[in-house]
C-alpha positions as CSV (number, residue, x, y, z in Angstrom):
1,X,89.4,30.1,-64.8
2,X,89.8,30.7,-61.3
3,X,91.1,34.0,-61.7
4,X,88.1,34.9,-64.2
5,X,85.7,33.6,-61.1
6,X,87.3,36.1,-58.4
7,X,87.7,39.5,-60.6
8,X,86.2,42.1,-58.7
9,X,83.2,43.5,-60.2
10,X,82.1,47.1,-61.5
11,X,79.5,49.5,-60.5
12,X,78.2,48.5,-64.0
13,X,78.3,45.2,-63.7
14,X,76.8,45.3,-60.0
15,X,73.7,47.3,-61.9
16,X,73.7,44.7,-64.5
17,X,73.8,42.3,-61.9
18,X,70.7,43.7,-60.0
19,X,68.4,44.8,-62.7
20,X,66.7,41.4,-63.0
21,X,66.0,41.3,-59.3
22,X,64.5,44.9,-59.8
23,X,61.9,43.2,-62.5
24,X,61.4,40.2,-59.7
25,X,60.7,43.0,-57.2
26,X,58.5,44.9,-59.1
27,X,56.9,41.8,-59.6
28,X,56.5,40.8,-56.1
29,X,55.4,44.2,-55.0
30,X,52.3,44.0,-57.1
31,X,51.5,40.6,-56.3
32,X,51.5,41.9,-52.2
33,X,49.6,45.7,-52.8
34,X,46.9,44.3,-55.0
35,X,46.1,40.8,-54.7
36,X,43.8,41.5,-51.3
37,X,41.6,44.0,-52.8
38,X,41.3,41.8,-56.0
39,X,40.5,38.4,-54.2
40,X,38.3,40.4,-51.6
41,X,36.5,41.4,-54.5
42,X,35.9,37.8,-55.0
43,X,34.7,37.0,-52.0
44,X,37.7,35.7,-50.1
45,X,37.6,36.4,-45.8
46,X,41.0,37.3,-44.3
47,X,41.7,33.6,-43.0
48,X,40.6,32.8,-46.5
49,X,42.9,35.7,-47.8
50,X,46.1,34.0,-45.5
51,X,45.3,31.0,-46.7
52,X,46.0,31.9,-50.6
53,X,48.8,33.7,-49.4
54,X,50.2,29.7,-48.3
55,X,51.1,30.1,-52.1
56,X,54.4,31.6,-51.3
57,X,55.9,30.0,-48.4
58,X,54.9,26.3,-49.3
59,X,56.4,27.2,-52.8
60,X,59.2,28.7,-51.1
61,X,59.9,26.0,-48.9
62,X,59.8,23.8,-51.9
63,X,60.8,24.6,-55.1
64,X,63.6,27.0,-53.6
65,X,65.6,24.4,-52.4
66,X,64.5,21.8,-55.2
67,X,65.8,24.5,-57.6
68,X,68.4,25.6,-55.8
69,X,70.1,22.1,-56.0
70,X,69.1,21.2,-59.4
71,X,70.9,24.4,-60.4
72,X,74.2,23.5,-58.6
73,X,74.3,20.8,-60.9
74,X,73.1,21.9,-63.9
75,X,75.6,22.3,-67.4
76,X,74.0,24.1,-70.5
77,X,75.4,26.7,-73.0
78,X,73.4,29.2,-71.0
79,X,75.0,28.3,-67.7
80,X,73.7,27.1,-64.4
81,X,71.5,29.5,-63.1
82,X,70.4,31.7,-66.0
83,X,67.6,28.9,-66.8
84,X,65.8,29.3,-64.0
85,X,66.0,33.0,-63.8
86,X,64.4,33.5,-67.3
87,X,61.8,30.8,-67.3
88,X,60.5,31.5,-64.0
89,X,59.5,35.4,-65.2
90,X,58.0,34.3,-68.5
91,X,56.1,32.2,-66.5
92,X,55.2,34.4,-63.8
93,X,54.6,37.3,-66.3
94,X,51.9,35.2,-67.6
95,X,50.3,34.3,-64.8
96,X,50.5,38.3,-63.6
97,X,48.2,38.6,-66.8
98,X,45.5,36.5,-65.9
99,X,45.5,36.7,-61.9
100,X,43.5,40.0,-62.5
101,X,40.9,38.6,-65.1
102,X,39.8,35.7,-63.1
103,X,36.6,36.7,-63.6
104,X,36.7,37.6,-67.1
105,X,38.3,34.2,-67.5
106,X,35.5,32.1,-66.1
107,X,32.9,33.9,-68.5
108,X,35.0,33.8,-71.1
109,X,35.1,30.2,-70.3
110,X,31.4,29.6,-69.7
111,X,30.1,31.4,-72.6
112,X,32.5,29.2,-75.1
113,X,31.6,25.8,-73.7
114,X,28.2,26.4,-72.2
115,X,29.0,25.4,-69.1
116,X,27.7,26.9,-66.2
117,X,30.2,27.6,-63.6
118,X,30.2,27.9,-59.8
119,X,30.0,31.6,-57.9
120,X,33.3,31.2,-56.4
121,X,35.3,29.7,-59.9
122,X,37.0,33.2,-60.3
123,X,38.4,33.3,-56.8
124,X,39.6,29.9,-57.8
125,X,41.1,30.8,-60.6
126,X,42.9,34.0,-58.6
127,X,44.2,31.9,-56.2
128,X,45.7,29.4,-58.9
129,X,47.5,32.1,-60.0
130,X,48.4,33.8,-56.7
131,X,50.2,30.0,-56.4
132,X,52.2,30.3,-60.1
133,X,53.2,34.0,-60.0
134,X,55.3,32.8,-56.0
135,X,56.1,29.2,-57.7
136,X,57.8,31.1,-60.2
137,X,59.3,34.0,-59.1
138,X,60.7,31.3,-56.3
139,X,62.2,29.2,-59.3
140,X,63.9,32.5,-60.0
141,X,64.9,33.4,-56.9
142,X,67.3,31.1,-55.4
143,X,69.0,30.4,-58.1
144,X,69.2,34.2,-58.6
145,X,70.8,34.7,-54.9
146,X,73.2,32.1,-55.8
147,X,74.2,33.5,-58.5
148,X,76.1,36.4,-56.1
149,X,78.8,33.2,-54.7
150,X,79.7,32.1,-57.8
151,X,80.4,35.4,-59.7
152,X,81.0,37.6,-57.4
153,X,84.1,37.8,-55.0
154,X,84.4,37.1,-50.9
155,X,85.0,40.7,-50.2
156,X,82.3,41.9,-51.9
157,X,79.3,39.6,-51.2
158,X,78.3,42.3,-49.0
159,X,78.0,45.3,-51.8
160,X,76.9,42.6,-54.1
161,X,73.8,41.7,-51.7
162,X,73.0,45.9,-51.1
163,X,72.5,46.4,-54.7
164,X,69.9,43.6,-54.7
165,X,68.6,45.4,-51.3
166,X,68.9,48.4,-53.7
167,X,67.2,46.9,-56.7
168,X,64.5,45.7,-54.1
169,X,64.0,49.4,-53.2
170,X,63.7,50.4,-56.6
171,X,61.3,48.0,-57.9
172,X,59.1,48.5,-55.5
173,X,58.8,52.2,-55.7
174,X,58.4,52.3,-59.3
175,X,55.5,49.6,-59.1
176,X,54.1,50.9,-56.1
177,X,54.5,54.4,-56.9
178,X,52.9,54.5,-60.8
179,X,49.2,54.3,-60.3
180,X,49.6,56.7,-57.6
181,X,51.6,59.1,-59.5
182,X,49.4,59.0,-62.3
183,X,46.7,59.8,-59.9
184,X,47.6,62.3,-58.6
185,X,50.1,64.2,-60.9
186,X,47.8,63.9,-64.1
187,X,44.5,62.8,-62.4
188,X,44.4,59.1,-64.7
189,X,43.3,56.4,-61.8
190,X,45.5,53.2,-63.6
191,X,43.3,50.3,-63.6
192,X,44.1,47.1,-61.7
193,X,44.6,45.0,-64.8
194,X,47.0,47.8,-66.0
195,X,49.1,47.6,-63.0
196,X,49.8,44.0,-63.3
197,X,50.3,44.1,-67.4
198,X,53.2,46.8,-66.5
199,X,54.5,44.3,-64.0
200,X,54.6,41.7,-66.0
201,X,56.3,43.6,-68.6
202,X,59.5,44.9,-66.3
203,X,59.9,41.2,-65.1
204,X,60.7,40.0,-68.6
205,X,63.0,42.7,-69.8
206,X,64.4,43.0,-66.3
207,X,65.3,39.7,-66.3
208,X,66.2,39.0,-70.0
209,X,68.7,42.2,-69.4
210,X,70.3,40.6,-66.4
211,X,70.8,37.4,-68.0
212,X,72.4,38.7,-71.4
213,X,74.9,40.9,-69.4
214,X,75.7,38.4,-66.9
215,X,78.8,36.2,-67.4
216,X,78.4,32.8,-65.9
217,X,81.8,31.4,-65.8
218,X,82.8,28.4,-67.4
219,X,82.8,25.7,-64.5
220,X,81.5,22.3,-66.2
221,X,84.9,20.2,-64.4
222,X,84.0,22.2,-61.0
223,X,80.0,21.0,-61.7
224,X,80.9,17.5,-62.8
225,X,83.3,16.8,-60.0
226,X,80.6,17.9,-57.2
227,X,77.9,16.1,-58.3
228,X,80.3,12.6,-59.0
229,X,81.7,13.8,-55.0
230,X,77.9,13.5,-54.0
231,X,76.0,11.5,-55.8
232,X,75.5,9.1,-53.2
233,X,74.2,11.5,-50.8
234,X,72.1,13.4,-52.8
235,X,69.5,13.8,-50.4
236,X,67.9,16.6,-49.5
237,X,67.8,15.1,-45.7
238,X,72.0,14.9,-46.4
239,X,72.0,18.6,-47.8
240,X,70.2,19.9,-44.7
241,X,72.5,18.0,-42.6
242,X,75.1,19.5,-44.3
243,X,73.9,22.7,-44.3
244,X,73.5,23.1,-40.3
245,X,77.2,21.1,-40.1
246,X,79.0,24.2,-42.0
247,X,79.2,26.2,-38.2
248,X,76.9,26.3,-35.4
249,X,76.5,30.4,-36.5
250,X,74.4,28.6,-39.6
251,X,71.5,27.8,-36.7
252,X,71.5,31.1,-35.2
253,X,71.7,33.2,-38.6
254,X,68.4,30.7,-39.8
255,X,66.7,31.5,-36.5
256,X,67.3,35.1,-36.6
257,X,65.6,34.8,-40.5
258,X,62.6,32.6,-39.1
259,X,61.6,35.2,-36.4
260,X,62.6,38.2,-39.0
261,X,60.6,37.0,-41.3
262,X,57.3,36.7,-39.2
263,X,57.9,40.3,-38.5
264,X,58.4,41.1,-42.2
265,X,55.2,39.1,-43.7
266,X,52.9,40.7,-40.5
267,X,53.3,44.2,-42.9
268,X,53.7,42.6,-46.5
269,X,50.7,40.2,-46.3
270,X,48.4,42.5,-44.0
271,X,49.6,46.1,-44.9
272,X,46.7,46.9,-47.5
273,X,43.9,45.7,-45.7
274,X,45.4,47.7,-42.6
275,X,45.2,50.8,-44.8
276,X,42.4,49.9,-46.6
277,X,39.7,48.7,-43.6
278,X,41.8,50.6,-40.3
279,X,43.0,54.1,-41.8
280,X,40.0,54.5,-44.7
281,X,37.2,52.4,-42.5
282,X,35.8,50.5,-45.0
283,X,34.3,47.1,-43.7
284,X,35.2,43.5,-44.6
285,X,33.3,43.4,-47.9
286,X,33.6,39.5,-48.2
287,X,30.1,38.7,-48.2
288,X,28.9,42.2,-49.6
289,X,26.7,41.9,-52.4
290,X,27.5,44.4,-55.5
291,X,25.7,47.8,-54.5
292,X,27.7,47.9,-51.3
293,X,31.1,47.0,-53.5
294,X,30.1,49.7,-55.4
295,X,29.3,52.4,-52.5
296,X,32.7,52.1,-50.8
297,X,34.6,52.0,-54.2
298,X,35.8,55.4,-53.8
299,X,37.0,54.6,-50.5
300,X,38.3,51.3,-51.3
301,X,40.6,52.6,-54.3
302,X,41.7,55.5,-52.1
303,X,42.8,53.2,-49.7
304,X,44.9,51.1,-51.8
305,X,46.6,54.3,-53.5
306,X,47.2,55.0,-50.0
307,X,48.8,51.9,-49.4
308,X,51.1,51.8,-52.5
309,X,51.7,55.5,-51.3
310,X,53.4,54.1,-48.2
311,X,55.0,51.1,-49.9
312,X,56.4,53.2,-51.8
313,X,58.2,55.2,-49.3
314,X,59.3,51.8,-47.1
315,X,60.9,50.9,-50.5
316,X,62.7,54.2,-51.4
317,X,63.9,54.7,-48.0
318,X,65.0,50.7,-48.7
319,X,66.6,51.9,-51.6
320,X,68.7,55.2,-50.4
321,X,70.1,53.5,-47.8
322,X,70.5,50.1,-49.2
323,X,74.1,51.2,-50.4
324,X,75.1,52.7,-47.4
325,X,74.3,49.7,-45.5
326,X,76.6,47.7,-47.6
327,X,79.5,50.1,-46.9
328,X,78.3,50.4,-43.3
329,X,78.2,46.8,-42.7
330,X,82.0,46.1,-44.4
331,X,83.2,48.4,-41.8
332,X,81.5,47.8,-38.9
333,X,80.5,44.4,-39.4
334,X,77.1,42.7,-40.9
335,X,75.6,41.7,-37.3
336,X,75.8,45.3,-35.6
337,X,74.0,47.2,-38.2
338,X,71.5,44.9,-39.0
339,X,70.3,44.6,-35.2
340,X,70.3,48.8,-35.3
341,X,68.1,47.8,-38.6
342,X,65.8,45.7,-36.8
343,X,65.2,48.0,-34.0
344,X,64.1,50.9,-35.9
345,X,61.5,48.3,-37.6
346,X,60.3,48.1,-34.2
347,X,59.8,50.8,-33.6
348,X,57.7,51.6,-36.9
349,X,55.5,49.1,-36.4
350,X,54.7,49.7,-32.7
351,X,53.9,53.1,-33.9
352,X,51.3,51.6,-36.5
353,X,50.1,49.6,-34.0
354,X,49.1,52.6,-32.3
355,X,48.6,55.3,-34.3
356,X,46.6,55.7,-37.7
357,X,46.9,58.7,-39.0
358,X,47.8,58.9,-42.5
359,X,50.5,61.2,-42.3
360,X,52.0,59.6,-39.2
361,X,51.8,55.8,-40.9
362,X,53.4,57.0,-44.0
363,X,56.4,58.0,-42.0
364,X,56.4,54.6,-39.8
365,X,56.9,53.4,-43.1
366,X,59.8,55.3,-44.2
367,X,61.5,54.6,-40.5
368,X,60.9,50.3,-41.2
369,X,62.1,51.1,-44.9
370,X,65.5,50.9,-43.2
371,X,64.9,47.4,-41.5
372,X,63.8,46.3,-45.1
373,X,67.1,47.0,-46.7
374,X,69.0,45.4,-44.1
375,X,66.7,42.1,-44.6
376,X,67.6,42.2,-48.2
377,X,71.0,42.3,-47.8
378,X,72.8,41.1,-45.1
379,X,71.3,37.8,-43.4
380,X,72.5,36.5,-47.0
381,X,75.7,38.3,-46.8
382,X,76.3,36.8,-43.3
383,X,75.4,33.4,-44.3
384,X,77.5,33.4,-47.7
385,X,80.5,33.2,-45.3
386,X,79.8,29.7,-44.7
387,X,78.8,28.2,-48.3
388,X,81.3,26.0,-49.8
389,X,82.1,26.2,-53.9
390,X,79.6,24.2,-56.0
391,X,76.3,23.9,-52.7
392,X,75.7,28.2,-53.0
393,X,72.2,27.1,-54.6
394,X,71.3,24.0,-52.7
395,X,72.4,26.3,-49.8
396,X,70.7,29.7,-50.6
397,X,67.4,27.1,-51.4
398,X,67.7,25.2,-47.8
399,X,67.9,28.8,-46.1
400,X,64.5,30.2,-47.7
401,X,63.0,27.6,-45.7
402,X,64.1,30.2,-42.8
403,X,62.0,33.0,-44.9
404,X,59.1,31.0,-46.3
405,X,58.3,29.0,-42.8
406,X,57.3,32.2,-41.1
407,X,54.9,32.7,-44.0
408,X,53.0,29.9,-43.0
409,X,52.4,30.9,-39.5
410,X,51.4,34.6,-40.7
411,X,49.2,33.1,-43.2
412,X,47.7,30.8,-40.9
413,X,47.3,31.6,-37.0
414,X,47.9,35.5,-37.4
415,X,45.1,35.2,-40.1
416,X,42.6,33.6,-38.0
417,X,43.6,35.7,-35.2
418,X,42.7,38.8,-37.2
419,X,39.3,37.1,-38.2
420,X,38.1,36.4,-35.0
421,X,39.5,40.2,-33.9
422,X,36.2,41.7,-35.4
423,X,34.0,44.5,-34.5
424,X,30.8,46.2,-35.4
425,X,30.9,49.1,-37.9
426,X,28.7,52.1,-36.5
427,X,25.1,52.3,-38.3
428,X,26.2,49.1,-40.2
429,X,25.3,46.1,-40.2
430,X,28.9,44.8,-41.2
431,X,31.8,44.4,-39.3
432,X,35.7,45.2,-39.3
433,X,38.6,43.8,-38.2
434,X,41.3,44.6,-36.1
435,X,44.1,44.7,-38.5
436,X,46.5,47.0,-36.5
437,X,47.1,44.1,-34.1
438,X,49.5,42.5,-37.1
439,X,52.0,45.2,-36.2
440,X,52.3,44.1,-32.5
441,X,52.8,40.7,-33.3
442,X,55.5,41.5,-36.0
443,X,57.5,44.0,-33.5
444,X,57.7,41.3,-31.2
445,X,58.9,39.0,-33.7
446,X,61.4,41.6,-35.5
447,X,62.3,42.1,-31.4
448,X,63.5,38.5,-31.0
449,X,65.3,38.6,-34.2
450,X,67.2,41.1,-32.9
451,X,68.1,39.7,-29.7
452,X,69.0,36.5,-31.6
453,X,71.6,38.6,-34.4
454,X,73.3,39.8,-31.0
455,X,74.3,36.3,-29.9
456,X,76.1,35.1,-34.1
457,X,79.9,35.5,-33.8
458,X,81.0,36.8,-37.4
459,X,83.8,35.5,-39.1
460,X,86.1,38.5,-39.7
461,X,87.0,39.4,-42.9
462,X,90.6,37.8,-43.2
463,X,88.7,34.4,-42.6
464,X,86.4,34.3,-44.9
């Protein structure tokens, strides 16, 4: 048994491996480029906007670790983690449906039962959503990561953790790069509601792929002895204690995620209104009533091509280099390539702080694609040095809490910093905000994380 837990794997099996985590992606992506043009649409502010965005990191913070533990300890002919993974995308996929139709939803609803319904019910109804699609794709994600220390061997946690950075990539390009494509290769603009159909598609036969091709080994004795070893200190309060007791690196490695992350949610939460209100100048449309929605649509859908444009490029830089990162990183170590990661993140968003030009922000893009496939890959690798057999998912689950804390800060104080950033738009009587300034607070961030990555000693490799 132990020798069937420890076989090296394949560059097959490694694509096997990641294509779920592509469908999770792709997922994710579409859920980031269009959910603040669609709930704008609805009338939601940007604090408003950060505040549905609290979906994902009090989820995160949550069900991750719930999850995450449940799933060290769970024994079913389908194995430990495979559960979570599929039922959180046929969950998610469902919810990607509706998020898009609130609005059809609530007439739908009104007409059947005759109720009338209040103006702001759709937005409602989005945010709902907004808060199943990141429960769900959480449910699936720890367990997912976890899945890497207990089928994959030491010595290559590192390539294992690339080609997720490399799935990452993919997915995203693919979903970000589709309605684009379409635009402008055979001149058919895809519709919002089509975008998040084809999303929820890929999740589900991403993810039922993955899980059909994916051994989990036989470890029911290994399960049942850990959970009879712990049962009377079950706690989560015991697991986190646990969890900072494995080596005072663990503390540095989660702040150096904490202040990464804040970095890393400044562009994924704010990155569409940046391109949408900053580079096309279209005003906050909030409170707008219908003929001025309608006057900057042009503008508005040229702006979020733009935008998925320029994800599109951060994530196929992410994905060309993910690979060599891995290698990069088993050679020279995890810690100096990702702080040479980090920096040139940096320095892309300093430039977009600065500059908006189209041409120059889709190239700051492509230069923090790099800084994106390092977070992907190798804070987990570095971390996965330290997990002991059986804990990899209460582990991996107590270590998002380093990821989805940030979130909340973004979400919250950057958001009401940006709303209270306004100005007035000339020979307009509405206003913009200054969304550039999310760049300067996330190269500061992405700055300390840096200086923090410098100061973790690594375990070297005959150690681990």
């Amino acid at each position: 048994m132990e020798e069937n837990r420890v076989k090296r794997f394949t560059a097959k099996q490694f694509l096997n491996f990641a294509l779920g985590f592509f469908g999770l992606q792709f997922a994710w992506q579409m859920r980031i480029i269009l959910s603040g043009p669609v709930t704008e649409n609805l009338g939601a502010s940007p604090l408003l906007f950060g505040l549905i965005w609290l979906a994902g990191p009090f989820t995160g913070m949550i069900l991750q670790p719930l999850v995450g533990a449940i799933s060290d300890k769970t024994i079913s002919p389908f194995g430990r983690r495979r559960p979570y993974l599929l039922g959180g995308a046929l969950f998610a996929s469902l919810a990607l449906w509706i998020f898009p139709n609130s609005a059809d939803v609530t007439v739908w609803f009104s007409n059947v039962t005759g109720i009338e319904l209040p103006a702001l019910t759709p937005l409602f109804i989005a945010a709902i959503m907004i808060w199943v699609i990141d429960a769900c794709i959480n449910i699936a994600q720890g367990p997912y990561r976890a899945l890497i220390p207990d089928v994959v061997p030491a010595e290559q946690h590192s390539i294992a953790n690339s080609f997720i950075s490399l799935a990452t990539g993919l997915g995203s390009v693919v979903a970000a790069g589709t309605a684009p494509f379409l635009k402008y290769v055979f001149g058919y603009q895809m519709s919002v509601n089509a975008q998040f159909i084809m999303a929820a598609v890929a999740f589900t036969l991403a993810m039922i792929w993955t899980c059909l091709t994916i051994k989990e080994h036989s470890i029911r004795k290994e399960v049942e002895l850990a959970h009879t070893a712990e049962k009377e200190e079950s706690s989560f309060w015991n697991s986190l204690k646990d969890f900072f007791l494995m080596s005072p690196e663990v503390s540095k490695i989660c702040m150096m995620q904490f202040f990464t992350w804040i970095g890393t949610m400044c562009l994924m939460i704010n990155f569409t209104q940046y391109a949408v209100h900053t580079i096309y100048k279209v005003p906050d449309l909030s409170e707008a009533d219908i003929i001025m929605q309608t006057f900057y649509t042009d503008s508005l859908m040229a702006g979020t091509n733009f935008s998925s444009i320029c994800f599109a490029i951060f994530n196929l830089v992410c994905f060309v280099v993910a690979i060599p990162i891995g290698v990069l990183s088993a050679k020279y170590g995890n810690k100096k390539i990702h702080i040479i990661s980090l920096i040139s993140m940096v320095t892309a968003y300093l430039g977009m702080g600065l500059f908006n030009s189209p041409v120059v922000v889709a190239a700051l893009m492509g230069l923090a694609g790099i800084g994106w496939a390092s977070i992907c890959a190798l804070p987990f690798a570095m971390l996965s040095q330290y997990i002991k057999k059986g804990t990899e998912g209460s582990v991996m689950g107590i270590f998002n809490i380093f990821i989805a804390g940030p979130q909340v800060f973004v979400c919250t104080l950057v958001a009401w910093f940006i709303s209270k950033c306004t100005f007035a738009v000339e020979d307009s009587l509405y206003i913009n905000h200054h969304w550039e300034y999310v760049f300067f607070i996330g190269a500061a961030s992405l700055a300390i994380a840096a200086f923090i990555a410098a100061g973790v000693k690594e375990k070297t490799q005959e150690n681990v």
